[in-house]
ROSE-787664 format. One record per residue (C-alpha): residue number from 0; residue in one letter; x, y, z. Coordinates in nm, 4 decimals, always signed. Layout:
// residues N
NUM/a/X/Y/Z
...
// end
This chain:
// residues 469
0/x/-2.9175/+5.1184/+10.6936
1/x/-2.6090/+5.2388/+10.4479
2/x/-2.7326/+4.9796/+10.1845
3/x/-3.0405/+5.1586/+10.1388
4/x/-2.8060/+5.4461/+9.9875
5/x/-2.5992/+5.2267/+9.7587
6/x/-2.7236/+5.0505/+9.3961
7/x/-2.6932/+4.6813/+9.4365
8/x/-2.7977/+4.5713/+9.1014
9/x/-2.6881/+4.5606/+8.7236
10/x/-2.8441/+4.6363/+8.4288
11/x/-2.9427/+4.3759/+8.1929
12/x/-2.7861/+4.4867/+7.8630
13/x/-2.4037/+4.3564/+7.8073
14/x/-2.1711/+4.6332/+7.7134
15/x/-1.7894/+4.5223/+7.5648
16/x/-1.5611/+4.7728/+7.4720
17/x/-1.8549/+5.0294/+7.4622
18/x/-2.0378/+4.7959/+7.1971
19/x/-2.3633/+4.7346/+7.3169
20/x/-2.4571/+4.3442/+7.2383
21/x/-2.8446/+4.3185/+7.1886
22/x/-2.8994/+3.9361/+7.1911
23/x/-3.0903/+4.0043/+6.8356
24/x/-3.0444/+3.6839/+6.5955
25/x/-3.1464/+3.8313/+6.3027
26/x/-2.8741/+4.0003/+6.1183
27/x/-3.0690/+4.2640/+5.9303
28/x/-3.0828/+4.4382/+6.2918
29/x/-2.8031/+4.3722/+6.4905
30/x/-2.4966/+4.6313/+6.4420
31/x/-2.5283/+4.9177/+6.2264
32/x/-2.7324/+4.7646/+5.9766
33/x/-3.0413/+4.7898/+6.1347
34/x/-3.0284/+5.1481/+6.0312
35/x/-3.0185/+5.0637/+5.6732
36/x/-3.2932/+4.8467/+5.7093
37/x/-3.5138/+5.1302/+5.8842
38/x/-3.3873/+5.3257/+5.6244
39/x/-3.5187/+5.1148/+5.3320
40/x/-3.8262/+5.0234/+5.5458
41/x/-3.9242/+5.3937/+5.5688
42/x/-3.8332/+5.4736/+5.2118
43/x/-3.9740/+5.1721/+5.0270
44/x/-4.2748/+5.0304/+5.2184
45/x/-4.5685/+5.3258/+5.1557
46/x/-4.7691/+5.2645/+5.5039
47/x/-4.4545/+5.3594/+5.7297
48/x/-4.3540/+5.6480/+5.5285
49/x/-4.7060/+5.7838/+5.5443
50/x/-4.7661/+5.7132/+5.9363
51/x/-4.3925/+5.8497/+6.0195
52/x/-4.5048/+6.1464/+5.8301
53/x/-4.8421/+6.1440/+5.9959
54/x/-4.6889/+6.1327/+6.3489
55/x/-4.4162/+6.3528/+6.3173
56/x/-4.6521/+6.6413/+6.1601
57/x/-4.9213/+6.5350/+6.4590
58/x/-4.6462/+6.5812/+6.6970
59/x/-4.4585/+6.9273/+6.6007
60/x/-4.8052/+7.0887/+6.5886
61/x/-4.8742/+7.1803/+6.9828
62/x/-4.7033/+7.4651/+7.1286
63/x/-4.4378/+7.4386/+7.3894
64/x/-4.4590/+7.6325/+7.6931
65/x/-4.2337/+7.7549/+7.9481
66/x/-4.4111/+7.7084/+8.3173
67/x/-4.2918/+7.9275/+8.6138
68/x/-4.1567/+7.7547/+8.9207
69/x/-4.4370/+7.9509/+9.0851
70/x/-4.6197/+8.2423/+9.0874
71/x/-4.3561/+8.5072/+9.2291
72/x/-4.2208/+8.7577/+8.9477
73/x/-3.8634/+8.5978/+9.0102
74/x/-4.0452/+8.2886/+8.8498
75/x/-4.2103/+8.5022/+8.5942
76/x/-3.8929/+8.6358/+8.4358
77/x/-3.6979/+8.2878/+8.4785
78/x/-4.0009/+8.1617/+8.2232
79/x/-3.9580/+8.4659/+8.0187
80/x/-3.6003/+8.3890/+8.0094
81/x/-3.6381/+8.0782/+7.8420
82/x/-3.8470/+8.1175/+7.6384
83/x/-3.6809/+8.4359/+7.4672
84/x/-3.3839/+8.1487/+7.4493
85/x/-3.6318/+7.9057/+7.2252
86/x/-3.7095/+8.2322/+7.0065
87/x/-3.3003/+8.2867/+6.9532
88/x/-3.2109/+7.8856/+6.8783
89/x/-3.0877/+7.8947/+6.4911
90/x/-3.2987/+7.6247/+6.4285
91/x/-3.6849/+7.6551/+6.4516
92/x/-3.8380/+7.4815/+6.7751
93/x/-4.0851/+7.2748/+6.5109
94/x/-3.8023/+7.1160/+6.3211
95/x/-3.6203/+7.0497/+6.6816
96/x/-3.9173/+6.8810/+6.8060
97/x/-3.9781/+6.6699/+6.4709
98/x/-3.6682/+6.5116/+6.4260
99/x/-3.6689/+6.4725/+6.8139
100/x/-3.9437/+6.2446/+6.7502
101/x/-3.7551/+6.0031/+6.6018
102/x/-3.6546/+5.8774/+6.9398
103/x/-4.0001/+5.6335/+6.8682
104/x/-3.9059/+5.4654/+6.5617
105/x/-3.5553/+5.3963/+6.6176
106/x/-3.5174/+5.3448/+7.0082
107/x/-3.3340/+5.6207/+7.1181
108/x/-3.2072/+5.9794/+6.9823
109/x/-2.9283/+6.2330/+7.0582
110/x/-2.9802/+6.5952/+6.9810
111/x/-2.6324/+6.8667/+7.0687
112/x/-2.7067/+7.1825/+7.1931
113/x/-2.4545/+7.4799/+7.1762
114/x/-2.4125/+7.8176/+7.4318
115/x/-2.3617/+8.1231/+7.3065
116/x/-2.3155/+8.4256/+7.4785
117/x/-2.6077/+8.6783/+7.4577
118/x/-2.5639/+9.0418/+7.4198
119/x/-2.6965/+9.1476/+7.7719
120/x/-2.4394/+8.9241/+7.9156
121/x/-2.6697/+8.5958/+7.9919
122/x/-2.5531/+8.2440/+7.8128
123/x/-2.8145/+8.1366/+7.5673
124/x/-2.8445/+7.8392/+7.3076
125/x/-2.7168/+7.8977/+6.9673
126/x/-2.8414/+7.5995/+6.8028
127/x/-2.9827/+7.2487/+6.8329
128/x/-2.8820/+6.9673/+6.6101
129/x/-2.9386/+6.6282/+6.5581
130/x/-2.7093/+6.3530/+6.6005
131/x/-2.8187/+6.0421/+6.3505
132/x/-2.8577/+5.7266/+6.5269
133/x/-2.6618/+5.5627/+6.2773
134/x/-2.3555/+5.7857/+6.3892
135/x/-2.3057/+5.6714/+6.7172
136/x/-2.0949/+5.3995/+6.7188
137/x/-1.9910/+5.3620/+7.0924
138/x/-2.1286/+5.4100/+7.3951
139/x/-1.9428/+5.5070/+7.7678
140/x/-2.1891/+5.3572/+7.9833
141/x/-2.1802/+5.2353/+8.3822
142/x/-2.2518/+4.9032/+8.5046
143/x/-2.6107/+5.0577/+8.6817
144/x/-2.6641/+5.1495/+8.3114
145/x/-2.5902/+5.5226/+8.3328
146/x/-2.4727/+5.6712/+8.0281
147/x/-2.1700/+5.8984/+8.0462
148/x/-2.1157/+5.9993/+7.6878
149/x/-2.1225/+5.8165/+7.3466
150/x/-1.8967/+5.8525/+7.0600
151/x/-1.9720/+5.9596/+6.7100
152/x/-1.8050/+5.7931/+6.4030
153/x/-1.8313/+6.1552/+6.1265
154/x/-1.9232/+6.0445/+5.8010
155/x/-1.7617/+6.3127/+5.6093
156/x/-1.3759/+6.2068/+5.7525
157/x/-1.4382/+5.8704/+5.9524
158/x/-1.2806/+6.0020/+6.2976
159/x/-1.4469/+5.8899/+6.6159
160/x/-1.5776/+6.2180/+6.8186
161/x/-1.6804/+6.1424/+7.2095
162/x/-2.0261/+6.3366/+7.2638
163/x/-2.0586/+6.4045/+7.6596
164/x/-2.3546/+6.3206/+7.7958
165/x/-2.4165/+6.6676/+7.9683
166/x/-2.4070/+6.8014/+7.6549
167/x/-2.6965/+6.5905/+7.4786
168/x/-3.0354/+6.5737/+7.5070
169/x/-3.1326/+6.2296/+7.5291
170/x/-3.4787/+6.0568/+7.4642
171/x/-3.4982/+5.7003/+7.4713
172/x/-3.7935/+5.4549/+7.4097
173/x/-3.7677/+5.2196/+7.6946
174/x/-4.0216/+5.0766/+7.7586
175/x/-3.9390/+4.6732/+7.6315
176/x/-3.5620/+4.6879/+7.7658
177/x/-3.3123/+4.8696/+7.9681
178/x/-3.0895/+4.8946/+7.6419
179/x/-2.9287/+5.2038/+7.6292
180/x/-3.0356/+5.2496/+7.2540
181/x/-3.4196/+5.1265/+7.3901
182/x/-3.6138/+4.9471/+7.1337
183/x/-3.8058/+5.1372/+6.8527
184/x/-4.0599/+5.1018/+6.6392
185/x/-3.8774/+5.0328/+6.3451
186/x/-3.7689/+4.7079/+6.5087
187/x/-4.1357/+4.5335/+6.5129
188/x/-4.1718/+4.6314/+6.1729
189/x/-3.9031/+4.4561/+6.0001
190/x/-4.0684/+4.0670/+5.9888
191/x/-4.4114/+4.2160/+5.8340
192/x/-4.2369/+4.4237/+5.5786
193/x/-4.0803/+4.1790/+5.4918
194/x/-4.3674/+3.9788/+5.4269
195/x/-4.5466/+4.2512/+5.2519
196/x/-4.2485/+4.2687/+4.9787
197/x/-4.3252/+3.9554/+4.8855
198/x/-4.6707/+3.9898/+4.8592
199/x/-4.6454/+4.2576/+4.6637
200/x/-4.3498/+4.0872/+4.4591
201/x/-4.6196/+3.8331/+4.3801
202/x/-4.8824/+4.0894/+4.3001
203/x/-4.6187/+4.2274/+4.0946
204/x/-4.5789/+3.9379/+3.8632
205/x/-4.9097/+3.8543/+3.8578
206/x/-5.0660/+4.1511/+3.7137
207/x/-4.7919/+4.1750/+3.4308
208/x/-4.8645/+3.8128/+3.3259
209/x/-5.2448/+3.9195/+3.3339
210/x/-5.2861/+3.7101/+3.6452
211/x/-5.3389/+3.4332/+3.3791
212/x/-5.0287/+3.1622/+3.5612
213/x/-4.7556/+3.0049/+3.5529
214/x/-4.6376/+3.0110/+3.2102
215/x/-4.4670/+2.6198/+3.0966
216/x/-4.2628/+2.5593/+2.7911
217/x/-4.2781/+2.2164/+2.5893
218/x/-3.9903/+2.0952/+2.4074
219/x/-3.8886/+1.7642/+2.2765
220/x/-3.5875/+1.7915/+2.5048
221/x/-3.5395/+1.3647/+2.4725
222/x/-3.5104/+1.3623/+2.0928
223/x/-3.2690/+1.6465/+2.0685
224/x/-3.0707/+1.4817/+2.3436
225/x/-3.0370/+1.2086/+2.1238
226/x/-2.9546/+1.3520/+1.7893
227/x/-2.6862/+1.4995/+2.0330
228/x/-2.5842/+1.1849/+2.1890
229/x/-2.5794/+1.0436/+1.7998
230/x/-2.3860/+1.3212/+1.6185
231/x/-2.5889/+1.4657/+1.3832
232/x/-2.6710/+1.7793/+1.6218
233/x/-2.4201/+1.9852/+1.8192
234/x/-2.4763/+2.0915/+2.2089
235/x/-2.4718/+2.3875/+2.1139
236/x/-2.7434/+2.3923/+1.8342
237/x/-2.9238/+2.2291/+2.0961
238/x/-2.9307/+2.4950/+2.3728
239/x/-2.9769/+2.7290/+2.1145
240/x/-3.2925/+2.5841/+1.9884
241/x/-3.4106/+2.6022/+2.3387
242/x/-3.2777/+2.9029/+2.4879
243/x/-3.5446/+3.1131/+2.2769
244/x/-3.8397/+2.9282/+2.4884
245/x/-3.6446/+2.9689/+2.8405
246/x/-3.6487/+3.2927/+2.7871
247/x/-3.9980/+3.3571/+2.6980
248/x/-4.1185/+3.1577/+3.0152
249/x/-3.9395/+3.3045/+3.2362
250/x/-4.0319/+3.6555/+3.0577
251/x/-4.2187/+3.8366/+3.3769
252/x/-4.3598/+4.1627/+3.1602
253/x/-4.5014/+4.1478/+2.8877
254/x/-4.4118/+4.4310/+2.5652
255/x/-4.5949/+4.5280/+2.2557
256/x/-4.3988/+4.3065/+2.0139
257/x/-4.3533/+3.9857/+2.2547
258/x/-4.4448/+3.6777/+2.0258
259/x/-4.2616/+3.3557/+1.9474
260/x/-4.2588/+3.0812/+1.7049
261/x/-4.2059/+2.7204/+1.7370
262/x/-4.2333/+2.3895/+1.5326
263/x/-4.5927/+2.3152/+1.4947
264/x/-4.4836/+1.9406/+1.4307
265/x/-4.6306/+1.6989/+1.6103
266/x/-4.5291/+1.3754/+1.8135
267/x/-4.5411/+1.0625/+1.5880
268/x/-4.6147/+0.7389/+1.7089
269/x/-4.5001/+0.4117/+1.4973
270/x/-4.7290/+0.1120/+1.4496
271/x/-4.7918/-0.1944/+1.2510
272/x/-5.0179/+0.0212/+1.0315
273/x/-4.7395/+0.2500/+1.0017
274/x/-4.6127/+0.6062/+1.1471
275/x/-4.9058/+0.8008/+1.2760
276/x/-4.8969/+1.1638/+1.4173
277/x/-5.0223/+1.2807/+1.7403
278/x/-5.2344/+1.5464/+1.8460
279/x/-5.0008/+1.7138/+2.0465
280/x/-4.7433/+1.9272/+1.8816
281/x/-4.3404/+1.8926/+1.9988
282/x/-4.3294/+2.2562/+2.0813
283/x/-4.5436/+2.4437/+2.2643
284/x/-4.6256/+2.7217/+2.5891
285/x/-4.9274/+2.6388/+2.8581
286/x/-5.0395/+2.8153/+3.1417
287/x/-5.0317/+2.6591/+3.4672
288/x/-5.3378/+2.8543/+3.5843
289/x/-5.4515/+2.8537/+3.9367
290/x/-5.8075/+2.9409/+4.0916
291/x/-5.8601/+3.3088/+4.0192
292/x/-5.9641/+3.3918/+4.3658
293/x/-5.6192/+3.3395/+4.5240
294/x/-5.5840/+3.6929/+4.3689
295/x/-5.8535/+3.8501/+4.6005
296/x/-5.6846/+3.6647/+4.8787
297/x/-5.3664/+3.8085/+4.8017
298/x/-5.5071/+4.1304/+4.8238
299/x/-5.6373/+4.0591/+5.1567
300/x/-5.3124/+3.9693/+5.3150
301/x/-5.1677/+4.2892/+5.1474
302/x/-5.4203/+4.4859/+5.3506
303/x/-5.3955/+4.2691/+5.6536
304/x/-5.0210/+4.2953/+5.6630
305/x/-5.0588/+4.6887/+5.5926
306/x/-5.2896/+4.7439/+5.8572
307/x/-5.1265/+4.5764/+6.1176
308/x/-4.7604/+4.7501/+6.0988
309/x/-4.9925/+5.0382/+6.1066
310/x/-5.1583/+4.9333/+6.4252
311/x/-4.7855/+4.9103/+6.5601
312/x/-4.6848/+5.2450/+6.5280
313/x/-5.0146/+5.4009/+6.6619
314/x/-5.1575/+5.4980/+6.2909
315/x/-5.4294/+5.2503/+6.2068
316/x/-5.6550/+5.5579/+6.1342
317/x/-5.5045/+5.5999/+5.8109
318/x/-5.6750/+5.2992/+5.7642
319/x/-6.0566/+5.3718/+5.8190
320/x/-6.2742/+5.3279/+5.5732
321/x/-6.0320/+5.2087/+5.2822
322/x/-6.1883/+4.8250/+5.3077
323/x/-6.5611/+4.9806/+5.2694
324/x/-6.5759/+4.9479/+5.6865
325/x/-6.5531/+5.1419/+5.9630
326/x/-6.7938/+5.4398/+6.1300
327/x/-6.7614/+5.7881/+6.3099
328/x/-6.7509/+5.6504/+6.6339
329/x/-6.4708/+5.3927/+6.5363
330/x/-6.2656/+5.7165/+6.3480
331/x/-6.2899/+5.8841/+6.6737
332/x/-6.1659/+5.5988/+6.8511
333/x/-5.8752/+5.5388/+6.7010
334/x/-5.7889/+5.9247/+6.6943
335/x/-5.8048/+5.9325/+7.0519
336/x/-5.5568/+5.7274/+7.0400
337/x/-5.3540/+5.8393/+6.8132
338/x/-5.3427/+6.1660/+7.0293
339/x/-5.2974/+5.9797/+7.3061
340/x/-4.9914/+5.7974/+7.1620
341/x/-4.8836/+6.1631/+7.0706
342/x/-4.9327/+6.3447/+7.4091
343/x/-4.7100/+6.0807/+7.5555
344/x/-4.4379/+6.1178/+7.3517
345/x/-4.4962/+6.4852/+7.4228
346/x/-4.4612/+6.4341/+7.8119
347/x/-4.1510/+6.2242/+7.7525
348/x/-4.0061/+6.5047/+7.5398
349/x/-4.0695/+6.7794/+7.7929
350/x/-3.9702/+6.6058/+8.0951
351/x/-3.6093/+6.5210/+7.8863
352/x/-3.6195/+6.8799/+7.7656
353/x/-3.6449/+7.0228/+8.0554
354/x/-3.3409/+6.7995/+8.2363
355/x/-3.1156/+6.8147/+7.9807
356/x/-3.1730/+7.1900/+7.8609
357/x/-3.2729/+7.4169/+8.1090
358/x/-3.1398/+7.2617/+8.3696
359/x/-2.7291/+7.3130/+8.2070
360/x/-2.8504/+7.6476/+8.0985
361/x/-2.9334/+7.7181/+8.4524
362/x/-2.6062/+7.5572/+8.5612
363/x/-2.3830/+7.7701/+8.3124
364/x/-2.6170/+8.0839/+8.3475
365/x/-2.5621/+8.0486/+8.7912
366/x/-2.9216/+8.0902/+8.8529
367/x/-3.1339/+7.9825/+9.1536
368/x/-3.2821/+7.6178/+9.1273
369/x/-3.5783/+7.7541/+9.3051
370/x/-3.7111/+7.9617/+9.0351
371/x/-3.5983/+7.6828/+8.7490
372/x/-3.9413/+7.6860/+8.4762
373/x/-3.9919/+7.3802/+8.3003
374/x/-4.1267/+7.2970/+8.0048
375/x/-4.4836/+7.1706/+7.8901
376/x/-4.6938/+7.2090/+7.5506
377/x/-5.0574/+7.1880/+7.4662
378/x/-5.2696/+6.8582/+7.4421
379/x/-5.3311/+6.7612/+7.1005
380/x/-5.6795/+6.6578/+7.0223
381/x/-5.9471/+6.7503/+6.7454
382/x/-6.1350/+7.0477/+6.7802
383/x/-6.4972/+7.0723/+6.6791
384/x/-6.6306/+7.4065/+6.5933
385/x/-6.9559/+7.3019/+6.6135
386/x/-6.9835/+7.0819/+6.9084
387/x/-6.8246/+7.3938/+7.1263
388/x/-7.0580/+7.6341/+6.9865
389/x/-7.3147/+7.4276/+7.1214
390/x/-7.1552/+7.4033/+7.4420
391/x/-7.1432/+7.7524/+7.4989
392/x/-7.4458/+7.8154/+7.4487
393/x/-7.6081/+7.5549/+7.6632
394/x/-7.3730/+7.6750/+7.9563
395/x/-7.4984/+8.0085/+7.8531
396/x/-7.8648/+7.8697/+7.8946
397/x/-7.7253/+7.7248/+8.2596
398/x/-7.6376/+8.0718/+8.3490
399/x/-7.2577/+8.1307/+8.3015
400/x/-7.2767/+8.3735/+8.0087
401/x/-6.9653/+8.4577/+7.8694
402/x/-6.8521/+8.8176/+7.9124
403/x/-6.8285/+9.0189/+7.5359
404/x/-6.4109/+9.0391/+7.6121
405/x/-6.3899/+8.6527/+7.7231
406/x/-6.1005/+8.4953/+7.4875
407/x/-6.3061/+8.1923/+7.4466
408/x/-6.5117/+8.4039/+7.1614
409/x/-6.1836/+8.4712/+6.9736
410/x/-6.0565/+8.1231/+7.0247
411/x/-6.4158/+7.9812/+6.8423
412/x/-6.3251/+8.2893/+6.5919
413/x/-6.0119/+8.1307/+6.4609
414/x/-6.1442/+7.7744/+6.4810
415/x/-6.4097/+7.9295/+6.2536
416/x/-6.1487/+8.1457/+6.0598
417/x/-6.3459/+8.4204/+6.0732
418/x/-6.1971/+8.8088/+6.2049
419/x/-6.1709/+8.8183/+6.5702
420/x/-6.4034/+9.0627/+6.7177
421/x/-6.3011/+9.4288/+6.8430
422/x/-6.1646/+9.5062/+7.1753
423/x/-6.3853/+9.5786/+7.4539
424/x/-6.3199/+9.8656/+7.5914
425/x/-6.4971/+9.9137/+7.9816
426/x/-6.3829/+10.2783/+8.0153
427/x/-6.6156/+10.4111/+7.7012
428/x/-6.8048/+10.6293/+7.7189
429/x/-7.1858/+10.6731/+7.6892
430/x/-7.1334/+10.8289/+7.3100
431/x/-6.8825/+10.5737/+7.1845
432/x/-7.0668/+10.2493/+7.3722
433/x/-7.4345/+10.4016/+7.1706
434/x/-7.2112/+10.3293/+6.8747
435/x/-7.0532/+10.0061/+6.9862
436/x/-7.3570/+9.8502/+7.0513
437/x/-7.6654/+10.0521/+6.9316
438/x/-7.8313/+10.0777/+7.2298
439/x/-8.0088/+10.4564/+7.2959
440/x/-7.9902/+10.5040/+7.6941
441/x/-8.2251/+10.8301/+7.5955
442/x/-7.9306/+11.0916/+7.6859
443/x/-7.8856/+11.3673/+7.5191
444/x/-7.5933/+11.4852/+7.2881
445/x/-7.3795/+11.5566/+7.5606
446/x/-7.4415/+11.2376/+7.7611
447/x/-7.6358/+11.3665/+8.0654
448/x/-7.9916/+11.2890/+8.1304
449/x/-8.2555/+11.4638/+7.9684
450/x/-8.3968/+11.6274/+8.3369
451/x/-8.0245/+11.7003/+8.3817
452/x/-7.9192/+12.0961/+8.3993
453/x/-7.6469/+12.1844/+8.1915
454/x/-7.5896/+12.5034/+8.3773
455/x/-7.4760/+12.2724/+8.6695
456/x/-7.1418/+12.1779/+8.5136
457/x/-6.8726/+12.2892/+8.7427
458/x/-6.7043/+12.5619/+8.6011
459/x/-6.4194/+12.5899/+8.3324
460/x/-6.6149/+12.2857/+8.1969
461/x/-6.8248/+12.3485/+7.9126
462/x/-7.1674/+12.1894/+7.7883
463/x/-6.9965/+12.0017/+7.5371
464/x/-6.7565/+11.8020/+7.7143
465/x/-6.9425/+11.7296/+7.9511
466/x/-7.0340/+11.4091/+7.9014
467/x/-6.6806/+11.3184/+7.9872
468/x/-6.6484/+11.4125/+8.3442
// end
């Protein structure tokens, strides 16, 4: 029965001397220069900067929430508590939550918090900071895979700082290994960008040489070998009379004054009738042309390529529509997606939030457990004016009218961006509610009914206040 209460197994990541060793066989992401390569990935190649971008923006937009443990006030003021904590952090909660993102792309992501003591006596979080992935150098991790702490090389003086791990907020992507430093996005993006560079090398080229060929140089190259194997010209007369041609093949861009000139004279051929000359000249440049539509191909694995690192990382929407295809329903689609792809990452972030913030607050703060909030945020998704203007009203036609001070009408206000209608106030009176809504109940002046007495007033009351009683 006691083995039920003890972990039996290892995790299936190696980890020497607090390196972690990935098994990856390409070097361009083993050790720390797979952060370079994300780095010039994201910087150089135009469809992962724009979907990072995309993401990122998607996923700092919801608001985060602080939930009560329940509904006792206890609760109430625990949620209050934290959330006047988020309001004090130096660092704005969007910015937190967008560079926490990262976490997706690169596999895993440290962010530091700091206490601070508040002025009515409580501890509080001062700030929130990031800690680049391509900082941590070393990691203090268990056998069972528990992290303990990592530590930080600085870049500004190259000494090794340990980071404990109550002390970090730590997201991790792992859902393809038990790697403490997960598996990102980044990494299933390296072999197509790749790929794409060249294409786009080859694009490149093309387009400067008018996509006309391969340009190829003609040269008597056997008779000057001779006149240098006989003497009467020097090597280096020789290399000189070709180096002018070697560099206009290999010339990839073309300027307003290129040009060259070579020997028009021809090959001559001896006979018995005497020395004849050909019709093909010693000197000369070709094209090695190609069929034209290997162009429009090329183009088509560009897209291809584009489209599918795109599809990795959750953003093919961008995508919609550029090759002439596509449709509402398939827009919507794909955004659903998308927003699914985001809400996740939301519920990861939360969930991590919530352990490795509030609960340490609550630790360092002495509070009950019992009344402990926890985080959550709003779904993304795309709101259609339009569509829920239509649904209230047919749920109006189905009976459930909305009330004239139900928030919904504000919330289709702002959607709208129109002014948000006036308060309703139940208490008015007869006098102000005529005015509200123009409606004429057929009272008089002083609000009472037209067979009413005014004499009947009670007394110290007089006739023209007495609409308010």
């Amino acid at each position: 029965m006691s083995e039920a209460f003890k972990e039996k197994g290892k995790m299936g990541v190696a980890v020497w001397g607090g390196y972690i060793d990935s098994g990856e066989t390409n070097q361009k992401v083993t050790g720390s220069t797979r952060y370079r390569t994300a780095a010039d990935t994201l910087a150089n190649i135009s469809v992962v900067a724009a979907s990072v971008r995309y993401f990122l923006n998607l996923l700092a937009n919801p608001q985060w929430r602080v939930m009560p443990a329940d509904d006792t006030q206890r609760a109430k003021d625990a949620a209050e508590f934290v959330e006047s904590v988020m309001d004090e952090v130096e660092s704005s909660w969007t910015r937190i939550v967008r560079r926490s993102g990262m976490y997706r792309y690169h596999g895993f992501g440290f962010q530091e918090w700091t206490a601070m003591k508040r002025p009515d006596g409580r501890i509080g979080i001062k700030d929130i900071e990031v800690r680049a992935q391509h900082t941590i150098e070393k990691w203090d991790v268990t056998d069972n895979g528990t992290v303990k702490g990592v530590w930080q090389r600085s870049p500004q003086d190259g000494t090794e700082v340990y980071l404990p791990r109550n002390k970090l907020i730590y997201l991790r992507d792992d859902t393809l290994t038990d790697s403490p430093e997960g598996m990102g996005w980044f990494r299933h993006l390296v072999e197509p960008s790749e790929r794409l560079k060249e294409y786009l090398t080859l694009e490149k080229v093309g387009f400067e040489r008018d996509l006309a060929g391969v340009p190829v140089g003609r040269a008597p190259i056997t008779a000057l070998n001779r006149a240098v194997m006989a003497g009467t010209l020097s090597k280096a007369d020789a290399d000189t009379m070709l180096e002018g041609l070697k560099n206009f093949v290999r010339m990839e861009v073309k300027k307003q004054n290129t040009g060259i000139v070579l020997d028009s004279q021809p090959f001559e051929n001896q006979s018995s009738d005497g020395v004849q000359a050909a019709s093909v000249a010693q000197w000369g440049v070709d094209l090695l042309t190609s069929d034209a539509g290997n162009i429009a191909q090329l183009n088509d694995a560009i897209h291809r390529i584009s489209v599918e690192m795109a599809r990795v990382i959750g953003t093919e929407i961008l995508f919609i529509g550029s090759d002439g295809k596509g449709s509402m329903a398939l827009s919507k689609d794909k955004s659903n997606n998308l927003f699914l792809n985001v809400n996740g990452t939301l519920d990861e972030m939360t969930e991590m939030f919530t352990r490795d913030l509030i609960r340490p607050l609550w630790a360092l703060n002495g509070f009950d457990e019992e009344v402990m909030p926890r985080f959550t945020h709003e779904d993304i998704a795309v709101r259609d004016a339009e569509q829920i203007s239509i649904t209230l009203r047919n749920m109006a036609g189905a009976g459930a009218v909305l009330g004239p001070d139900d928030p919904a009408i504000n919330d289709l206000r702002d959607m709208l961006g129109i002014s948000r209608a006036l308060p309703f106030e139940e208490d008015m009176d007869d006098t102000n509610r005529e005015d509200v809504d123009g409606s004429d109940s057929g009272s008089g002046s002083n609000g009472a009914e037209p067979d009413d007495d005014p004499s009947e007033a009670t007394e110290g009351e007089s006739e023209d206040d007495s609409g308010q009683r």
